[in-house]
PAZA-649336 format. One line per 5 residues: number of its first residue (from 0); their letters; for each residue x, y, z of C-alpha. Coordinates in nm, 3 decimals. Layout:
# residues N
NUM> A> X,Y,Z | ...
***
This chain:
# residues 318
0> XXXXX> 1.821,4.314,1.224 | 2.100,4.312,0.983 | 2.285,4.045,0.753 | 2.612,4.054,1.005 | 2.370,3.999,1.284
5> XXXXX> 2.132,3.711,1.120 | 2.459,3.526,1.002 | 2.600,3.353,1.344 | 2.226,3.335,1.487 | 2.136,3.127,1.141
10> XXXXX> 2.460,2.917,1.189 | 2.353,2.799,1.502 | 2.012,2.650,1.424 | 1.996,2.262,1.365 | 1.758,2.339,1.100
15> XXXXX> 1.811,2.423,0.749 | 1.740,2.752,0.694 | 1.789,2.993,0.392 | 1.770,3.353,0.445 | 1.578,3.505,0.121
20> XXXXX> 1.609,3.906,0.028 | 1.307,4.119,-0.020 | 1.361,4.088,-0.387 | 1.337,3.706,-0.353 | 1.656,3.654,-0.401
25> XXXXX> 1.882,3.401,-0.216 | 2.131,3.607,0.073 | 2.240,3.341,0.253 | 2.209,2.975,0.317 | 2.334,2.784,0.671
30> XXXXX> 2.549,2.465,0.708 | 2.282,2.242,0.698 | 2.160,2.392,0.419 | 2.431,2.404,0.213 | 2.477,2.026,0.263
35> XXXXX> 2.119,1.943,0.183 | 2.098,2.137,-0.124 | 2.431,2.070,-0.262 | 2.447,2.463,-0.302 | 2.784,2.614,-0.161
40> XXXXX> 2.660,2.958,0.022 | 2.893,3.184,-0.234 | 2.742,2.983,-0.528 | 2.379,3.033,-0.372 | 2.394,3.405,-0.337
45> XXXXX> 2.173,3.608,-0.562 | 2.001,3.339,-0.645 | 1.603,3.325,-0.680 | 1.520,3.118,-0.431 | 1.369,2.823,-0.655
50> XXXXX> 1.688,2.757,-0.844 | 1.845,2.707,-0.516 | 1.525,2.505,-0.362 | 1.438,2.303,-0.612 | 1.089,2.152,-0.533
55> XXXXX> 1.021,1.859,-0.779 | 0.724,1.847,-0.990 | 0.512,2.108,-1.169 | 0.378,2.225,-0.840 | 0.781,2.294,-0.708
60> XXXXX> 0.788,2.672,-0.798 | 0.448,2.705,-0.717 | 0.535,2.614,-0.376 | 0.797,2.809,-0.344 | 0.612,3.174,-0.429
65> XXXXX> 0.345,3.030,-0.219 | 0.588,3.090,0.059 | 0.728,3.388,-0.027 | 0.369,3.571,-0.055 | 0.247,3.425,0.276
70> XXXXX> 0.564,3.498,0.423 | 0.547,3.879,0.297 | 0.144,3.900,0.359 | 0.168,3.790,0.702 | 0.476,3.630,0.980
75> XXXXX> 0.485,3.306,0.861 | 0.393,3.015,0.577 | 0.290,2.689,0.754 | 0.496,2.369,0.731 | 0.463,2.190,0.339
80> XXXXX> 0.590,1.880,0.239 | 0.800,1.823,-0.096 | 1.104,1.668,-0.244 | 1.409,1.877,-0.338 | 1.637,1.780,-0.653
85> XXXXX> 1.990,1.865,-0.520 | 2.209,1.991,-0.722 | 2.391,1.693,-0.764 | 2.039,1.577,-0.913 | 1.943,1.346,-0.588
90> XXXXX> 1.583,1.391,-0.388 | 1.571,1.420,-0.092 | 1.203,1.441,0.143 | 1.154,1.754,0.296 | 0.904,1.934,0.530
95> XXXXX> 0.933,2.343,0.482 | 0.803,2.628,0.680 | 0.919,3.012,0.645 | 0.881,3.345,0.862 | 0.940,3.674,0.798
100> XXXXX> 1.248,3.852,0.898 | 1.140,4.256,1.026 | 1.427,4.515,1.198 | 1.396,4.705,1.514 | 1.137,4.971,1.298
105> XXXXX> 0.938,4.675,1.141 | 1.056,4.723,0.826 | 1.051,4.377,0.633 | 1.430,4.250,0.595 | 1.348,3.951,0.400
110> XXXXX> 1.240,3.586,0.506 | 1.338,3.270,0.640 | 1.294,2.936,0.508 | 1.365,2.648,0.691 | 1.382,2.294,0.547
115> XXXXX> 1.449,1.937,0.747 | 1.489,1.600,0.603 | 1.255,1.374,0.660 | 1.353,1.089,0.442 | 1.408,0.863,0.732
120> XXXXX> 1.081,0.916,0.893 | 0.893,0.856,0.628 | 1.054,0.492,0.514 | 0.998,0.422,0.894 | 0.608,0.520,0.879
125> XXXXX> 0.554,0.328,0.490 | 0.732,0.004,0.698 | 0.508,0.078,0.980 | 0.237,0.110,0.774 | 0.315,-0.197,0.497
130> XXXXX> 0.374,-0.416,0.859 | 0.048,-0.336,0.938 | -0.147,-0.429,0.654 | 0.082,-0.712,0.527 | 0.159,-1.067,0.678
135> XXXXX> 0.502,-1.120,0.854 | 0.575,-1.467,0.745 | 0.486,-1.493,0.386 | 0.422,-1.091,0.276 | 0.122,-1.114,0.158
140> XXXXX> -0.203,-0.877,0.269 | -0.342,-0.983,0.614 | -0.725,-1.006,0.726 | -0.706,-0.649,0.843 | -0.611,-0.494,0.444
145> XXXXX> -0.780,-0.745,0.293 | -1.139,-0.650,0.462 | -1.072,-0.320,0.317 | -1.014,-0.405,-0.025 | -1.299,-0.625,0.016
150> XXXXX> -1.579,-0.299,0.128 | -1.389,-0.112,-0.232 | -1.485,-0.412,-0.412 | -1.836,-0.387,-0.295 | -1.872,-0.024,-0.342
155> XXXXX> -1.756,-0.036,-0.692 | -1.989,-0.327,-0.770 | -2.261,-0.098,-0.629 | -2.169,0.224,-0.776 | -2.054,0.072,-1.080
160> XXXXX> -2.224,-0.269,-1.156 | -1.961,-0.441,-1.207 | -1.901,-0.829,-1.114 | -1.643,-0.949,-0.845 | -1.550,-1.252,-0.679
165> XXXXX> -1.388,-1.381,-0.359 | -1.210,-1.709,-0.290 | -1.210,-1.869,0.026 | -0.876,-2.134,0.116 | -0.831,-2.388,0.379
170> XXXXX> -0.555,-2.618,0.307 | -0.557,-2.995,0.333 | -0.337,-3.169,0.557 | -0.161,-2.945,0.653 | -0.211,-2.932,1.004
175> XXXXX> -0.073,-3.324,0.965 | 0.258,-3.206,0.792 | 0.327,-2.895,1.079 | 0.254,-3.179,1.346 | 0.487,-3.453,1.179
180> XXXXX> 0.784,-3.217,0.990 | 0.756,-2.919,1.253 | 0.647,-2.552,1.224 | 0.961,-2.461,1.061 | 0.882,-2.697,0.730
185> XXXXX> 0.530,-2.562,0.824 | 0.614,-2.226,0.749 | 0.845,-2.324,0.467 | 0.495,-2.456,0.306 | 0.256,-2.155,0.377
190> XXXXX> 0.544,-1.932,0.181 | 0.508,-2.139,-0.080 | 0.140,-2.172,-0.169 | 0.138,-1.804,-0.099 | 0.351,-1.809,-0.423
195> XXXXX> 0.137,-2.084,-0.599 | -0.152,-1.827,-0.495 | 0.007,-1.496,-0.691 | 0.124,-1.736,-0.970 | -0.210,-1.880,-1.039
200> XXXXX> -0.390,-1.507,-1.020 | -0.389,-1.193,-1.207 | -0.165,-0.903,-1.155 | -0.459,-0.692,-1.025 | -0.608,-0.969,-0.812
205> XXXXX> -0.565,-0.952,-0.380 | -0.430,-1.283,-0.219 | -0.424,-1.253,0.169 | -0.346,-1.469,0.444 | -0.636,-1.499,0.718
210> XXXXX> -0.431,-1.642,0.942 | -0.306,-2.020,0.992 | -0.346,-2.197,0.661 | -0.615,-2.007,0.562 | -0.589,-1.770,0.255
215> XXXXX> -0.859,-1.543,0.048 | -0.828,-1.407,-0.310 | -0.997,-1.109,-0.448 | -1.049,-1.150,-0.785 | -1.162,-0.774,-0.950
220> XXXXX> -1.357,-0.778,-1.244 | -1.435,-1.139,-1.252 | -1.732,-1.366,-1.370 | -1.808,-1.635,-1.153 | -1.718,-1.926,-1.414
225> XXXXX> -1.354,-1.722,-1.445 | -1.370,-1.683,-1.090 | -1.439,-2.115,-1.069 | -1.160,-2.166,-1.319 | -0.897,-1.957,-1.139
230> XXXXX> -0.992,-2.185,-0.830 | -0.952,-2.483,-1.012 | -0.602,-2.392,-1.160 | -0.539,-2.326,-0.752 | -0.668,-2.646,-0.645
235> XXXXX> -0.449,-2.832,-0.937 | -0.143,-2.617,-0.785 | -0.195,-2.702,-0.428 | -0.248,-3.028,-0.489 | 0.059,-3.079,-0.729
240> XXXXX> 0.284,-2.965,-0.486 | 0.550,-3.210,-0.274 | 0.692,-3.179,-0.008 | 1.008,-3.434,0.073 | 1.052,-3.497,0.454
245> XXXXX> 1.269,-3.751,0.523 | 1.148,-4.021,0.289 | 0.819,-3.924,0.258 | 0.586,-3.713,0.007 | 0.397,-3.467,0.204
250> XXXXX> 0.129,-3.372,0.011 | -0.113,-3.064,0.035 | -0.481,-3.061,-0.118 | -0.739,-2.745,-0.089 | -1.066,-2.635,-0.007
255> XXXXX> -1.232,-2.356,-0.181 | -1.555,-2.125,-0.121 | -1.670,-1.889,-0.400 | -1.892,-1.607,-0.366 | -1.977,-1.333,-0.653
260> XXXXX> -1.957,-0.955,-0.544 | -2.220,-0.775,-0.709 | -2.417,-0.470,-0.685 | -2.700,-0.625,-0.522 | -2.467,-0.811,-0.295
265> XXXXX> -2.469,-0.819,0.089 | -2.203,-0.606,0.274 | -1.840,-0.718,0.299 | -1.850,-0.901,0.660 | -2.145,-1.104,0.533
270> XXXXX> -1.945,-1.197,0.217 | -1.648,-1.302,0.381 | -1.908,-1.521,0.629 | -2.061,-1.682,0.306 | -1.694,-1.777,0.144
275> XXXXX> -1.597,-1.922,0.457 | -1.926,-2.109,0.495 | -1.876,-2.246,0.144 | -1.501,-2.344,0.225 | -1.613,-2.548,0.531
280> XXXXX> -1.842,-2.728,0.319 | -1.610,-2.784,0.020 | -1.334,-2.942,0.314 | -1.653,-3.122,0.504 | -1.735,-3.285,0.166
285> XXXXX> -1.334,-3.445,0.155 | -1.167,-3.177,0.056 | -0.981,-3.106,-0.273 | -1.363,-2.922,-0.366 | -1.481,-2.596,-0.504
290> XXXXX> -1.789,-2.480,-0.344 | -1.975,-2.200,-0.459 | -2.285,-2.027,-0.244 | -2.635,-2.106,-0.360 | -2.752,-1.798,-0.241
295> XXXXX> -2.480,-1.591,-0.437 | -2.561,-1.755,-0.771 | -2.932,-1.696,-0.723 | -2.879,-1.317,-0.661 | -2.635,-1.310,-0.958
300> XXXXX> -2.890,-1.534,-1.210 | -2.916,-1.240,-1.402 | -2.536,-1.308,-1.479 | -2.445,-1.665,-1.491 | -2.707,-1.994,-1.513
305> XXXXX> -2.680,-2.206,-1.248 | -2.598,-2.562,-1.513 | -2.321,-2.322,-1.650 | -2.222,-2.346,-1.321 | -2.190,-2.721,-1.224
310> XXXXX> -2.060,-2.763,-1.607 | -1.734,-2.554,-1.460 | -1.677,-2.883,-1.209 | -1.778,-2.671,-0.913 | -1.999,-2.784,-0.619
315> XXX> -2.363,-2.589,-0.547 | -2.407,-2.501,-0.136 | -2.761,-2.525,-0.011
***
């Protein structure tokens, strides 16, 4: 198969595809090519073929003669994913795949490389994937991601004996400001305790939205009295905040439940079962509480006294 042959028949792929000499070098690059690497064919020619395709990172030319040596050691290199620098220095996503070009006597005429964009399909699969694990109204994690983070809390408390803790929120009233203002000023509210929520935690911390007005935090590498005190700056939040509807102050309150993640701990699900025990019992008791399990403070005695405990201005569940 010669060069005058391979031209045309390389034009007419959709693909981008660069034909690469024996030697390595660049012979000729398509239309589609051309565009994606910024490289005009006459500039491109003679070219090693990593000045041309410019894989970013330190792995890029590794890559690259990756290829090349498959290519030459057997028909074809499967299909790689990298980003290319351009040559007018932007990136673009691309998945790669080459074969070897052989003429009518077998003889190896050089290889093929071709090269798509697939920028667009991977911002659709990250929004795919961030719309699955994320909340549509207010953006933050939903029950689904948040279980998850949840079992890697656990397992590093295990494996590493470290201290976590987990915050469980039902809001106050606010079933009574949806039913008198409407779901739209309802909405308008659970957007913004979901900010109260981030501004009262750390940067590392989870906050998630259960569902309704119900919200969980994961608080990494927390004692339970910081854990208590990060509640209580919530609960001072929540309850601070107003709401104006025609005349009237709407105002929210919270209830809290508060288990510790440990290493000795129960599994996630039973966690998440404890916290929202303790929340029901913190709103059962009026509301505006902080309750923390019994039975998590007794398996974490070793790590915080129980009077320590009640000094913080939290509530003790039987």
């Amino acid at each position: 198969m010669g060069l005058t042959f391979q031209e045309p028949l390389l034009e007419a792929l959709p693909e981008a595809v660069v034909w690469v000499r024996p030697d390595g070098r660049v012979g000729y690059l398509n239309p589609r090519a051309a565009h994606l690497t910024g490289w005009a064919v006459g500039d491109a020619k003679g070219h090693v073929l990593s000045d041309v395709l410019r894989l970013e990172g330190d792995g890029g030319t590794v890559v690259v003669d990756e290829m090349l040596q498959q290519c030459l050691g057997t028909e074809s290199a499967g299909e790689r994913y990298a980003q290319l620098r351009r040559r007018d220095g932007e990136l673009v996503e691309l998945a790669l795949s080459g074969a070897t070009i052989r003429d009518g006597l077998g003889a190896v005429q050089g290889l093929v490389i071709s090269f798509r964009d697939i920028g667009d399909y991977l911002k659709m699969a990250r929004r795919l994937t961030y719309e699955a694990n994320h909340d549509g109204l207010t953006g933050l994690v939903n029950r689904r991601e948040a279980l998850r983070r949840l079992q890697r809390m656990v397992a590093s408390a295990k494996e590493q004996r470290t201290e976590h803790a987990l915050c469980y929120l039902d809001l106050d009233r606010f079933k009574q400001i949806n039913d008198l203002a409407g779901h739209c000023t309802g909405d308008r509210v659970l957007s913004d305790v979901a900010e109260q929520l981030h501004a009262c935690v750390r940067q590392r911390d989870t906050v998630a939205r259960l569902g309704g007005d119900e919200f969980l935090i994961l608080l990494e590498h927390c004692p339970l009295l910081q854990a208590i005190r990060i509640g209580q700056s919530i609960r001072d939040a929540v309850a601070d905040y107003n709401l104006w509807w025609r005349g009237q102050n709407l105002r929210l309150g919270v209830s809290i439940g508060v288990v510790l993640v440990h290493g000795d701990g129960p599994p996630a699900e039973q966690l998440l079962e404890l916290a929202d025990q303790a929340c029901y019992e913190a709103k059962r008791g009026g509301g505006l509480n902080i309750r923390v399990r019994a039975g998590a403070i007794e398996a974490a005695s070793a790590f915080q006294p129980q009077q320590h405990v009640r000094s913080a201005g939290a509530s003790i569940a039987g």
